[in-house]
DSSP file (Angstrom, degrees, kcal/mol; ACC not computed):
  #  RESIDUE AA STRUCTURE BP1 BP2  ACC     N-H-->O    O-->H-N    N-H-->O    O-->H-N    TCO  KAPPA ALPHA  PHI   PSI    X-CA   Y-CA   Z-CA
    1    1 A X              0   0    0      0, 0.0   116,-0.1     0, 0.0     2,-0.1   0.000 360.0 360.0 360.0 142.0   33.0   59.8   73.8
    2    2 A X        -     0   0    0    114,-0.2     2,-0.3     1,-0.1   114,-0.2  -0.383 360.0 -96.9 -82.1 163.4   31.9   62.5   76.1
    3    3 A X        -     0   0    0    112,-2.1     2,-0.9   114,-0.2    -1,-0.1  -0.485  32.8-138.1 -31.0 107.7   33.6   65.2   77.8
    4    4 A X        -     0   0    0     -2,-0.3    -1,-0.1     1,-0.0    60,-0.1  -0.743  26.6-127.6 -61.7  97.5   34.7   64.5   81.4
    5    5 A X        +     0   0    0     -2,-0.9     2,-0.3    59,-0.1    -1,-0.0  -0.094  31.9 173.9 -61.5 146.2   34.0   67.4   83.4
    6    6 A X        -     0   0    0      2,-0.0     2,-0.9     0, 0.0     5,-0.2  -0.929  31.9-118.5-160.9 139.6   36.4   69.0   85.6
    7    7 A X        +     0   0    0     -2,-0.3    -2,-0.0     4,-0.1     2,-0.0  -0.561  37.9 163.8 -84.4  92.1   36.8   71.9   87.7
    8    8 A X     >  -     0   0    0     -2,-0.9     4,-1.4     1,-0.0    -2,-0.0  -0.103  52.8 -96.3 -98.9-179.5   39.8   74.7   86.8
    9    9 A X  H  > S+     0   0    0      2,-0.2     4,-1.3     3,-0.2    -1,-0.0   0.933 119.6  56.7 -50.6 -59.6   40.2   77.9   87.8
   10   10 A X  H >> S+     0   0    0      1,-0.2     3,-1.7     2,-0.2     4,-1.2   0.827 107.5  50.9 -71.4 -54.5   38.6   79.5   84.9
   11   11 A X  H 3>>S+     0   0    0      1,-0.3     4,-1.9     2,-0.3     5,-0.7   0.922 111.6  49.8 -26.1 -71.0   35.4   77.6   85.5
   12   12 A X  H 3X5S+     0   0    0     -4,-1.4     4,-1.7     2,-0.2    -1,-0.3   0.894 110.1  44.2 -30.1 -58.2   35.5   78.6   88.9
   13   13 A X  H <<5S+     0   0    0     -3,-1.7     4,-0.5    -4,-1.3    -2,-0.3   0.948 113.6  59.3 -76.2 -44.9   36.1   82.3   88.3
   14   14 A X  H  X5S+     0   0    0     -4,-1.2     4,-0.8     2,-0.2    -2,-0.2   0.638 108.0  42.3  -1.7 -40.2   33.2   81.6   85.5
   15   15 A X  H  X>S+     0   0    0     -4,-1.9     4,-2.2    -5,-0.3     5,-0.6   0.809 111.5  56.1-100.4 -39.3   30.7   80.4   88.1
   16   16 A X  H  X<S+     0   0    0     -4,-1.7     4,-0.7    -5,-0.7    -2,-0.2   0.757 109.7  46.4 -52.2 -23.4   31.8   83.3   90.4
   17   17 A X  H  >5S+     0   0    0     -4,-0.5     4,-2.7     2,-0.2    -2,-0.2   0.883 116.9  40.5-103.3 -85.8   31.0   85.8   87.6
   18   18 A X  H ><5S+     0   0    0     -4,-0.8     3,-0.9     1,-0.2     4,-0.4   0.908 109.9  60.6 -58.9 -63.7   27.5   84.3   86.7
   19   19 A X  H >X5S+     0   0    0     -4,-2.2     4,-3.5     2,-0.3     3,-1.3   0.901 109.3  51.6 -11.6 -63.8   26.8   83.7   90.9
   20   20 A X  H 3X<S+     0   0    0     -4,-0.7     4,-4.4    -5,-0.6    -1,-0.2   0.936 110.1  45.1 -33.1 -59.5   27.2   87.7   90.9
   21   21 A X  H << S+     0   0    0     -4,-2.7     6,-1.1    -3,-0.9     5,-0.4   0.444 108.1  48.1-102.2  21.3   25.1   88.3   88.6
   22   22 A X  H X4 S+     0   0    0     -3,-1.3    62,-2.8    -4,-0.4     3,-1.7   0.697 113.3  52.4-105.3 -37.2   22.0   86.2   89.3
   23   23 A X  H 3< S+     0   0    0     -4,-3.5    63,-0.2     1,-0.3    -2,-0.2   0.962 112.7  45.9 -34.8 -57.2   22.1   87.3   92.8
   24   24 A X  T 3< S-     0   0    0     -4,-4.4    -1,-0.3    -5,-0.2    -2,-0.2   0.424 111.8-132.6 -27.1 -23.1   22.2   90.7   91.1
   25   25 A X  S <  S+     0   0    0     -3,-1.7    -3,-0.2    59,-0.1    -1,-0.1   0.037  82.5 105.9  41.3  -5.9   19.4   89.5   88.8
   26   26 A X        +     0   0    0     -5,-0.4     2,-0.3    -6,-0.1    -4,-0.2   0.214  52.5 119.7-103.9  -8.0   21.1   90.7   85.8
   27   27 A X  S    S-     0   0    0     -6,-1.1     4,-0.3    -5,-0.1     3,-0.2  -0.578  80.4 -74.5 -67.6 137.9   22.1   86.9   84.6
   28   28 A X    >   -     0   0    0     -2,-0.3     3,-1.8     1,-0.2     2,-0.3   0.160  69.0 -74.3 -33.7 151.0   21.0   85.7   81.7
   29   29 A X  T 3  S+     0   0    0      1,-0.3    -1,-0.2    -3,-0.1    -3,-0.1  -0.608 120.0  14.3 -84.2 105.3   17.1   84.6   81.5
   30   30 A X  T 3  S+     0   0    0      1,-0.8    21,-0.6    -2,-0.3    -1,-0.3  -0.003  92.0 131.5 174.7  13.6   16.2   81.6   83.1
   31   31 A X  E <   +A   50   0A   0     -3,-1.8    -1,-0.8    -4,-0.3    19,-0.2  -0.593  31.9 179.6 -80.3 148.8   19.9   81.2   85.5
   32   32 A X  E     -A   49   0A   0     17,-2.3    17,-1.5    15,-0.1    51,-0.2  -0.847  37.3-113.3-141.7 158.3   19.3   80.5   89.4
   33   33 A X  E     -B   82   0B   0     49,-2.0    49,-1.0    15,-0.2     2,-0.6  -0.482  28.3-159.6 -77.9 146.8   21.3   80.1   92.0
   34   34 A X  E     +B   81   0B   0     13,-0.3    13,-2.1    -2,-0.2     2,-0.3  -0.986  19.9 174.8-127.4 118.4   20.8   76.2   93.3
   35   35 A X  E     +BC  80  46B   0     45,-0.7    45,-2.2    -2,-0.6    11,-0.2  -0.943   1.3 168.2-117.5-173.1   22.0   76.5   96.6
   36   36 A X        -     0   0    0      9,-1.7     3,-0.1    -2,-0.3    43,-0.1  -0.542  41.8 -90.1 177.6 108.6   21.8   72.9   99.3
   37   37 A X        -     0   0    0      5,-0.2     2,-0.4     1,-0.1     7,-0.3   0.569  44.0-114.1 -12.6 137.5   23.0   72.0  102.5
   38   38 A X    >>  -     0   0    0      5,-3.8     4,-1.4     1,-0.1     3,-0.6  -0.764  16.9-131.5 -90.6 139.0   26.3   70.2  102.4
   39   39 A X  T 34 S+     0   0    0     -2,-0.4    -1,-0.1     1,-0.2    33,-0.1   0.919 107.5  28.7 -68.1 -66.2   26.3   66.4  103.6
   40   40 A X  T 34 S+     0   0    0      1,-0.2    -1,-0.2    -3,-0.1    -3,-0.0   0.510 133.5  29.2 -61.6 -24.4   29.2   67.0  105.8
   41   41 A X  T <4 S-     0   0    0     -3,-0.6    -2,-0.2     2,-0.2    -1,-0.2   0.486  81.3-140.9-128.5 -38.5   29.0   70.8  106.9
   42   42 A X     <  +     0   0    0     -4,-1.4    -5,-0.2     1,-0.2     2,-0.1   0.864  58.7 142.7  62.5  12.9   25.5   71.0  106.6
   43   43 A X        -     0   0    0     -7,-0.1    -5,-3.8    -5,-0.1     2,-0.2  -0.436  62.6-105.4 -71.7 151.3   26.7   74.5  105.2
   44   44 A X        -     0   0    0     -7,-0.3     2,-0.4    -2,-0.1    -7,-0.1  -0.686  36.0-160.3 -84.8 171.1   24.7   75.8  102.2
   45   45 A X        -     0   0    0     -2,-0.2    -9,-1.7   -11,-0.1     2,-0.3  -0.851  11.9-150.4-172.6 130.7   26.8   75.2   99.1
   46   46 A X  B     +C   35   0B   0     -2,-0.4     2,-0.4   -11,-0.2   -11,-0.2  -0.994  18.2 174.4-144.1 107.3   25.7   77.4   96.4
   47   47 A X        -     0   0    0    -13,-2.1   -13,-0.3    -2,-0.3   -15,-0.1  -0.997  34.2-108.0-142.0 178.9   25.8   77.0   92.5
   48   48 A X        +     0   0    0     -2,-0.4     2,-0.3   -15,-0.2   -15,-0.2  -0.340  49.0 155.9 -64.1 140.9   24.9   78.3   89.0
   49   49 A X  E     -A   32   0A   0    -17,-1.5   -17,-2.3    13,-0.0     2,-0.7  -0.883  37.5-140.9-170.0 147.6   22.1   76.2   87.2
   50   50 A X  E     -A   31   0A   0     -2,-0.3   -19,-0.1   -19,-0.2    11,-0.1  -0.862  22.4-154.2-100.3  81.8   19.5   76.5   84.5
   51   51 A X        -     0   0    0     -2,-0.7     2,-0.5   -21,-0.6     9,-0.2  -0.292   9.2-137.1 -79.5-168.5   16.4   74.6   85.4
   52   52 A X  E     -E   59   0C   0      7,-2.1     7,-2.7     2,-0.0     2,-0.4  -1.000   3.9-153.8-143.2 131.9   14.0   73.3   82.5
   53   53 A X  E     +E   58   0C   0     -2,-0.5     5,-0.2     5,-0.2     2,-0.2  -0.942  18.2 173.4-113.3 134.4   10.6   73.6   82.6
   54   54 A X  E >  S-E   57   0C   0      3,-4.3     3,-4.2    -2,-0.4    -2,-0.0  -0.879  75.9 -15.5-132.4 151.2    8.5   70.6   80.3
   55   55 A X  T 3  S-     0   0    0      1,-0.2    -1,-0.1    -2,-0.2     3,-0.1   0.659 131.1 -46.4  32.8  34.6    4.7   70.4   80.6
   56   56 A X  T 3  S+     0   0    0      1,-0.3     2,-0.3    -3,-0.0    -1,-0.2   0.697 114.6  98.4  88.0  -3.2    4.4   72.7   83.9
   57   57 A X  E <   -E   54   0C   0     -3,-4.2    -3,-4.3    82,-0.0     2,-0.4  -0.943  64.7-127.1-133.8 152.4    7.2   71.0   86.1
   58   58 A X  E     -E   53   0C   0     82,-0.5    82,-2.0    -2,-0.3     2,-0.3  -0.948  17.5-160.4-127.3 143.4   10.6   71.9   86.7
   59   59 A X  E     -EF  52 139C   0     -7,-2.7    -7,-2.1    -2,-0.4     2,-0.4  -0.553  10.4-150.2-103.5 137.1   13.4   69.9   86.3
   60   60 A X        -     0   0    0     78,-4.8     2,-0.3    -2,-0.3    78,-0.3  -0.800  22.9-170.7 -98.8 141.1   17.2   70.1   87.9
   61   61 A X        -     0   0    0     -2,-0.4     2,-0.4    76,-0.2    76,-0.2  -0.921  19.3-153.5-135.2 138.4   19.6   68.5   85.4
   62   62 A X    >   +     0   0    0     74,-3.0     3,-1.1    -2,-0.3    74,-0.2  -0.930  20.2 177.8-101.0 102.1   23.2   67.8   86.4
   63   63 A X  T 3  S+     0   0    0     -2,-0.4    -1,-0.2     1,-0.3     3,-0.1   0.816  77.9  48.8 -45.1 -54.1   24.8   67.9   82.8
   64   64 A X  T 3  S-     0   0    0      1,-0.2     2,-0.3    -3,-0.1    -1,-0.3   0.130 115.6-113.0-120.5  23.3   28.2   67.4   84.0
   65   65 A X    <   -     0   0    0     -3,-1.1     2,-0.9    69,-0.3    71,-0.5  -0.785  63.2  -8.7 113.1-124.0   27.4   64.5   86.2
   66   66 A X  S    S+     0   0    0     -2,-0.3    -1,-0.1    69,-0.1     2,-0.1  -0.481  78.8 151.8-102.2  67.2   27.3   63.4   90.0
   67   67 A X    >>  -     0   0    0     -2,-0.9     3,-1.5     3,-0.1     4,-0.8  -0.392  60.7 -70.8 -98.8 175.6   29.0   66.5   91.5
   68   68 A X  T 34 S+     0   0    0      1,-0.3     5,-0.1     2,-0.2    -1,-0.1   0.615 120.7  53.3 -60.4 -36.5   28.5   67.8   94.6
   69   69 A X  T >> S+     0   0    0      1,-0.2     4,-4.9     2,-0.2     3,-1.2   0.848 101.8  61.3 -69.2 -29.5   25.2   69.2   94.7
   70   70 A X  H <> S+     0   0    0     -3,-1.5     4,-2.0     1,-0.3     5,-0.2   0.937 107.8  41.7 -64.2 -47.9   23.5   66.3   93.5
   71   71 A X  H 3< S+     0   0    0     -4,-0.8    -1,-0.3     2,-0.2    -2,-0.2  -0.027 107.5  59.6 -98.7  47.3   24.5   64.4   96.1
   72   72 A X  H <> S+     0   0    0     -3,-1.2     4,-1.9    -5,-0.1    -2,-0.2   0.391 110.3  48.5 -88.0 -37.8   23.9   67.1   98.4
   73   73 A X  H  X S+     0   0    0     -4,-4.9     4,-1.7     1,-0.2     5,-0.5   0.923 104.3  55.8 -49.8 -49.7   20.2   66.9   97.1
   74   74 A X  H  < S+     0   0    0     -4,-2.0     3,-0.2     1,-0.3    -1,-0.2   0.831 111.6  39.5 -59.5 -49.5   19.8   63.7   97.4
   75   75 A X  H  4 S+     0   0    0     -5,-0.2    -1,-0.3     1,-0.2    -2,-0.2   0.841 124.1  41.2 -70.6 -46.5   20.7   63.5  101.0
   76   76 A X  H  < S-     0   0    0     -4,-1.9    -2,-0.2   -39,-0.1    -1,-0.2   0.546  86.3-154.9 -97.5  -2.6   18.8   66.8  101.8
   77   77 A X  S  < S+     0   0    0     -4,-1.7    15,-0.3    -3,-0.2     2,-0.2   0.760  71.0  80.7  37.0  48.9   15.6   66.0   99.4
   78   78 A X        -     0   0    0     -5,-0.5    13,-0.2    13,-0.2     2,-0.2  -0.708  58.7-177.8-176.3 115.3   15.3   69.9   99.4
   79   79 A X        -     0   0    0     11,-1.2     2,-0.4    12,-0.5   -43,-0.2  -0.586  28.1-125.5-110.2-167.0   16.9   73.3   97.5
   80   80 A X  E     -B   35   0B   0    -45,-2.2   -45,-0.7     9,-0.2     2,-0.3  -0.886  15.5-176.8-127.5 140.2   17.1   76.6   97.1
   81   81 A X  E     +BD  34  88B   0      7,-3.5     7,-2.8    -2,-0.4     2,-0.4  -0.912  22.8 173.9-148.9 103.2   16.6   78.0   93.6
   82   82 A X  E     +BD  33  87B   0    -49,-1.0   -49,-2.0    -2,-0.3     2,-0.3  -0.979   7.9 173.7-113.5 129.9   17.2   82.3   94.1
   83   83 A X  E >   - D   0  86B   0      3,-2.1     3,-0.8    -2,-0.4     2,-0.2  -0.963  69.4 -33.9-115.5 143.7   17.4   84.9   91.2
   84   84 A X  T 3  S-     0   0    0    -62,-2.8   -59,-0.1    -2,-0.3   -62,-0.1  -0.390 125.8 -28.0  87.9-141.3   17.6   88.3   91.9
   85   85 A X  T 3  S+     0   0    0     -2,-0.2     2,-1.4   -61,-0.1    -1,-0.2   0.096 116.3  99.3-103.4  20.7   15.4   88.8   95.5
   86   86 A X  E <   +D   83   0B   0     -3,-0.8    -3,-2.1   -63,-0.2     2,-0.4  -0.809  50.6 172.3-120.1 125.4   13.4   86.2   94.8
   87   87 A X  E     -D   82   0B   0     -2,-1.4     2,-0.3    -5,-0.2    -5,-0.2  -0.959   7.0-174.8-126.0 122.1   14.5   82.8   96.7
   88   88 A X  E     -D   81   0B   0     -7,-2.8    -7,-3.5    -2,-0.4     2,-0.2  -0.814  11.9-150.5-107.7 164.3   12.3   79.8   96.5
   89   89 A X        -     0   0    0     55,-0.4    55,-1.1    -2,-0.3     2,-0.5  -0.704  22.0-176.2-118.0  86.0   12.7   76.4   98.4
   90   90 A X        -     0   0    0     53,-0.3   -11,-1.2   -11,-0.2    53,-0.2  -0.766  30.2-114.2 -64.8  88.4   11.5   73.6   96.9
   91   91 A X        -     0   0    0     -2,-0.5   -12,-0.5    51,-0.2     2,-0.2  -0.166  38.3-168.6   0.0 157.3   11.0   69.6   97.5
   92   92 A X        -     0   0    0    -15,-0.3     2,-0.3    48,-0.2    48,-0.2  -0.836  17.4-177.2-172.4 138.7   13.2   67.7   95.1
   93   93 A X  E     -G  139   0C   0     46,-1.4    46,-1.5    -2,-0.2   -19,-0.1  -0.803  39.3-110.6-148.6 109.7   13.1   63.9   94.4
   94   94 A X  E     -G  138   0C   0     -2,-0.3    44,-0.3    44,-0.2     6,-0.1   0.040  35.6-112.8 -43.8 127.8   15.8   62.7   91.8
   95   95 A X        -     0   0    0     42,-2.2     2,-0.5     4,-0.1    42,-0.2  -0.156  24.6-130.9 -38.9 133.2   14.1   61.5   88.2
   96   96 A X    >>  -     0   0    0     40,-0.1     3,-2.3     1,-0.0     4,-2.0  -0.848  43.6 -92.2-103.9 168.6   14.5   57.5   87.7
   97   97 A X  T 34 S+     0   0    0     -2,-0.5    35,-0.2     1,-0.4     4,-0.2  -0.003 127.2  51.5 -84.7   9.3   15.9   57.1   83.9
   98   98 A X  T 34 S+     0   0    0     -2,-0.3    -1,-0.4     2,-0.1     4,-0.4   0.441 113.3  41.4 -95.6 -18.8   12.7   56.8   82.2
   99   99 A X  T <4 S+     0   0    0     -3,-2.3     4,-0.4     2,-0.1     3,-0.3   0.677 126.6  45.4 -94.3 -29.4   11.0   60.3   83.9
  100  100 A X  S >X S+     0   0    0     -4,-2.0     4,-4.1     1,-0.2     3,-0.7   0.947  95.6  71.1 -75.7 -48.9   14.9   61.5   83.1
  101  101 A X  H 3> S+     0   0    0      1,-0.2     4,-1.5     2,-0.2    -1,-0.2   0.664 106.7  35.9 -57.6 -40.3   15.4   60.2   79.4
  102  102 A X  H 3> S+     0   0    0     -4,-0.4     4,-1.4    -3,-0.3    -1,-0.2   0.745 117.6  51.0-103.1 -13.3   12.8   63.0   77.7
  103  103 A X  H <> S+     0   0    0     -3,-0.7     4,-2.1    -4,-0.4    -2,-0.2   0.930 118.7  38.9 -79.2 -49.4   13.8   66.1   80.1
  104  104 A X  H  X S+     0   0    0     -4,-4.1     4,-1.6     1,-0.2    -2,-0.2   0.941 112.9  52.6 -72.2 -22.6   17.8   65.4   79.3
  105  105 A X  H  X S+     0   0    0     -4,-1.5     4,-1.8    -5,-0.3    -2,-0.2   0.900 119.0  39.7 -79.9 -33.3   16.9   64.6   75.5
  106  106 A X  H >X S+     0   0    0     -4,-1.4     3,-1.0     2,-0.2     4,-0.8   0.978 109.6  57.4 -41.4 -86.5   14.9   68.6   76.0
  107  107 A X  H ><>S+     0   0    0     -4,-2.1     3,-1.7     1,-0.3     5,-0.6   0.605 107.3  48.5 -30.0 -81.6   17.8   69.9   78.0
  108  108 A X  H ><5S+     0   0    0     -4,-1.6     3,-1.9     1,-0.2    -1,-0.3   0.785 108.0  57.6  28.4 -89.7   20.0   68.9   74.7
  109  109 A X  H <<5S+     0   0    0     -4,-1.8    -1,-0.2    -3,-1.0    -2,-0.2   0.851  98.0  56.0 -15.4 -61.3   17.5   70.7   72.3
  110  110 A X  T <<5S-     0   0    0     -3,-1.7    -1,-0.2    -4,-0.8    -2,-0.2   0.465 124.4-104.8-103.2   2.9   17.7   73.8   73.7
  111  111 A X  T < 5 +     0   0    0     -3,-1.9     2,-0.5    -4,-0.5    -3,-0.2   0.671  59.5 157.2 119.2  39.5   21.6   73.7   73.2
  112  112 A X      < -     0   0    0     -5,-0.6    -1,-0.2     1,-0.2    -2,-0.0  -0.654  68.8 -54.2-110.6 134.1   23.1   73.0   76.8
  113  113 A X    >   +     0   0    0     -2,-0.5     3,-1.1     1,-0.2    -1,-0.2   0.243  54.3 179.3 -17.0  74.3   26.5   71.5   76.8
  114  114 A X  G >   +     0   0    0      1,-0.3     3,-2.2     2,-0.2    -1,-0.2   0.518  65.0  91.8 -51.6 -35.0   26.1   68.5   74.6
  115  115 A X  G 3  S+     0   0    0      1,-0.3  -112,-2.1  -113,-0.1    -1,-0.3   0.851  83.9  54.0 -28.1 -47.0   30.0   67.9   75.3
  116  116 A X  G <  S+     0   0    0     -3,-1.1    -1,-0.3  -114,-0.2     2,-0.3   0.450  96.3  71.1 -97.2  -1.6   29.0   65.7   78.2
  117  117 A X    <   -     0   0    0     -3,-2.2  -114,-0.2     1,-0.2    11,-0.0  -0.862  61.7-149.9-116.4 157.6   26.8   63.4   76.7
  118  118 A X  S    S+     0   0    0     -2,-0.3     2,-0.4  -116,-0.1    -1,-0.2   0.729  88.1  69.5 -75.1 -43.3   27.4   60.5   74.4
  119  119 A X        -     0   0    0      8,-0.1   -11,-0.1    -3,-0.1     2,-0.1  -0.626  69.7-157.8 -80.9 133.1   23.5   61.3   72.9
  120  120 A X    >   -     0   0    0     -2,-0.4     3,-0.9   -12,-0.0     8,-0.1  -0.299  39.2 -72.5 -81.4-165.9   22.8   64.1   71.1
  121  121 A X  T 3  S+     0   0    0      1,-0.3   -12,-0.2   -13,-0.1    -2,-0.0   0.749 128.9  42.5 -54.6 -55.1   19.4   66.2   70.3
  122  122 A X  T 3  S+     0   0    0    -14,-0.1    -1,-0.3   -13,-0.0     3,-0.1   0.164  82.8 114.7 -70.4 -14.0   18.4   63.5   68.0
  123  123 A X  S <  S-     0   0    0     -3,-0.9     5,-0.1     1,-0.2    -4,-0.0  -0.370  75.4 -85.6 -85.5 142.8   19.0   60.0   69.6
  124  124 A X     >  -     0   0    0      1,-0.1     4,-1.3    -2,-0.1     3,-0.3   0.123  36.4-118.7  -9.7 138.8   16.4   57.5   70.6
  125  125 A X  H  > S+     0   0    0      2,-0.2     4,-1.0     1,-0.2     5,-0.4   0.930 118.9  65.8 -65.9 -34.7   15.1   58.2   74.1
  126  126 A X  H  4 S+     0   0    0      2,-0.2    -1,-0.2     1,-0.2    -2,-0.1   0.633  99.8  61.8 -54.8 -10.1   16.5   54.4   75.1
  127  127 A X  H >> S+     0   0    0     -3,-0.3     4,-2.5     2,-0.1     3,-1.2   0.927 108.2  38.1 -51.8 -67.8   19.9   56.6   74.3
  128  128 A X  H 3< S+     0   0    0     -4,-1.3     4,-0.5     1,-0.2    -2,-0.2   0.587 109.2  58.2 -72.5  -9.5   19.1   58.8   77.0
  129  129 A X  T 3< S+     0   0    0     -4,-1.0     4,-0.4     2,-0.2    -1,-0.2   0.530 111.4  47.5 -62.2 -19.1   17.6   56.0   79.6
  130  130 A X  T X4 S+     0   0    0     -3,-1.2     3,-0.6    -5,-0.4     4,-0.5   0.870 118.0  45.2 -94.6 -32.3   21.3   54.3   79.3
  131  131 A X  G >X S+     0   0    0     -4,-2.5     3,-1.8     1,-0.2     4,-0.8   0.868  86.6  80.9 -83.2  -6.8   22.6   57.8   79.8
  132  132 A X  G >4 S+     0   0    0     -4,-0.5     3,-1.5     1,-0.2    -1,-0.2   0.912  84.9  68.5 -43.7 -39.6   20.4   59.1   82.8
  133  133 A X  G <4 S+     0   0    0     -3,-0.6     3,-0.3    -4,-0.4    -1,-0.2   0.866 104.9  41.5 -45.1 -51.1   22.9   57.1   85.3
  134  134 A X  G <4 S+     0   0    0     -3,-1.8    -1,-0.3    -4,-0.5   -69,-0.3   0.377 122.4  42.8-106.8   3.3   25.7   59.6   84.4
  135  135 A X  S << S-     0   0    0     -3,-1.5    -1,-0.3    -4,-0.8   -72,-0.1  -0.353  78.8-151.8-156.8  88.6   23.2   62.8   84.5
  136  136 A X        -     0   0    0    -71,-0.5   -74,-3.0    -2,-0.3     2,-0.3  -0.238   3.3-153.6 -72.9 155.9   21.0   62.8   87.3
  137  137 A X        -     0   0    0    -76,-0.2   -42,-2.2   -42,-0.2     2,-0.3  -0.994   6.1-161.7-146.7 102.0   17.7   64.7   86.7
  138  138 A X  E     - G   0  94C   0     -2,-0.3   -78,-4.8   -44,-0.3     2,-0.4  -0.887  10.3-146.2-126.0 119.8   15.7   66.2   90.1
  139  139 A X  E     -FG  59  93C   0    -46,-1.5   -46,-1.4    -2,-0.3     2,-0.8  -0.705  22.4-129.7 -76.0 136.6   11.8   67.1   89.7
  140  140 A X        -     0   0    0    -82,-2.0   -82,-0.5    -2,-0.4   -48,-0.2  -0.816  29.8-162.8 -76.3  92.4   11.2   69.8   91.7
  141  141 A X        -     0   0    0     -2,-0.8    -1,-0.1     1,-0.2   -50,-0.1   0.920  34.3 -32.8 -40.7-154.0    8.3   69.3   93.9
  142  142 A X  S    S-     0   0    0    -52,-0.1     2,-0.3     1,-0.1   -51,-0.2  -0.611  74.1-109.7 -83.4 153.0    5.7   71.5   96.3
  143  143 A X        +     0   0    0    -53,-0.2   -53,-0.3    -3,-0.0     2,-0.2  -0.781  47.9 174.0 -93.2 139.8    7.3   74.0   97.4
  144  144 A X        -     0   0    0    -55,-1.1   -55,-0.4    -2,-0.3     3,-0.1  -0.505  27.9 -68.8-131.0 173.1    8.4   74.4  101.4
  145  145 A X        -     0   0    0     -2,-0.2     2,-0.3     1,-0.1    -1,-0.2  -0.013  55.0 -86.7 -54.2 160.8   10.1   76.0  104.1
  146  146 A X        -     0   0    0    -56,-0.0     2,-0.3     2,-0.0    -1,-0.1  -0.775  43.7-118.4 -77.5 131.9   13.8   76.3  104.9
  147  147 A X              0   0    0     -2,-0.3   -69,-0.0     1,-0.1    -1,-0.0  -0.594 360.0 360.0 -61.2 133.5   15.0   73.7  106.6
  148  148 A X              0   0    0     -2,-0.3    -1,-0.1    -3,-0.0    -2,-0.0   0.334 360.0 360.0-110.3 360.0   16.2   74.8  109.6
């Protein structure tokens, strides 16, 4: 059975730490800052994330399930992905569970917190179609303006 994520201090001071240092640029190779308007506040809302690029596209995965930024995407069909000084904006359109199934079974591979899923690295892709529901998976699209 998988992990159920939840959000403690030290995971908190953890994302604050890593936040630092991908503004900085100095984060580990392929971290970005995801930030996306907040449904309520319409604030930007800022966290740590690793996209994955398959075949030329890059892919959002929420690992640890429908937390806030996913359904801030979803609502705002648009992010921000900054390391360093370099800030992109990007289109986004959530994955349906067959476009999801071979990007989370990747995401997996490459050794990313396997805790949360019931499939491992190895499993069927129809393992990872039953699991897309619980780990939503956002293509990233043309890239665009800031919403204003």
């Amino acid at each position: 059975m998988a992990k159920l994520y939840e959000v403690t201090r030290r995971i908190r001071l953890e994302n604050a730490i890593i936040s630092a240092a991908i503004r900085l640029g100095i984060a580990p190779k392929g971290m970005h800052l995801l930030a996306v308007k907040g449904r309520a506040t319409g604030e930007l809302r800022e966290t740590p994330i690793e996209p994955i690029e398959i075949d030329g596209k890059r892919w959002l995965v929420a690992p640890f399930g429908e937390v806030n930024w996913v359904r801030n995407a979803r609502k705002a069909g648009q992010v921000r992905l900054r390391r360093g000084r370099t800030v992109e904006y990007l289109q986004v359109r959530e994955a349906d569970p067959g476009e999801s199934a071979p990007v989370l079974r990747a995401y997996l591979n490459r050794g990313y917190t396997g805790d949360y899923f019931d499939a491992g690295p190895n499993s069927l892709l129809a393992d990872f179609e039953e699991e897309a529901h619980k780990h939503p998976v956002f293509i990233a699209l043309d890239p665009t303006s800031p919403d204003k």
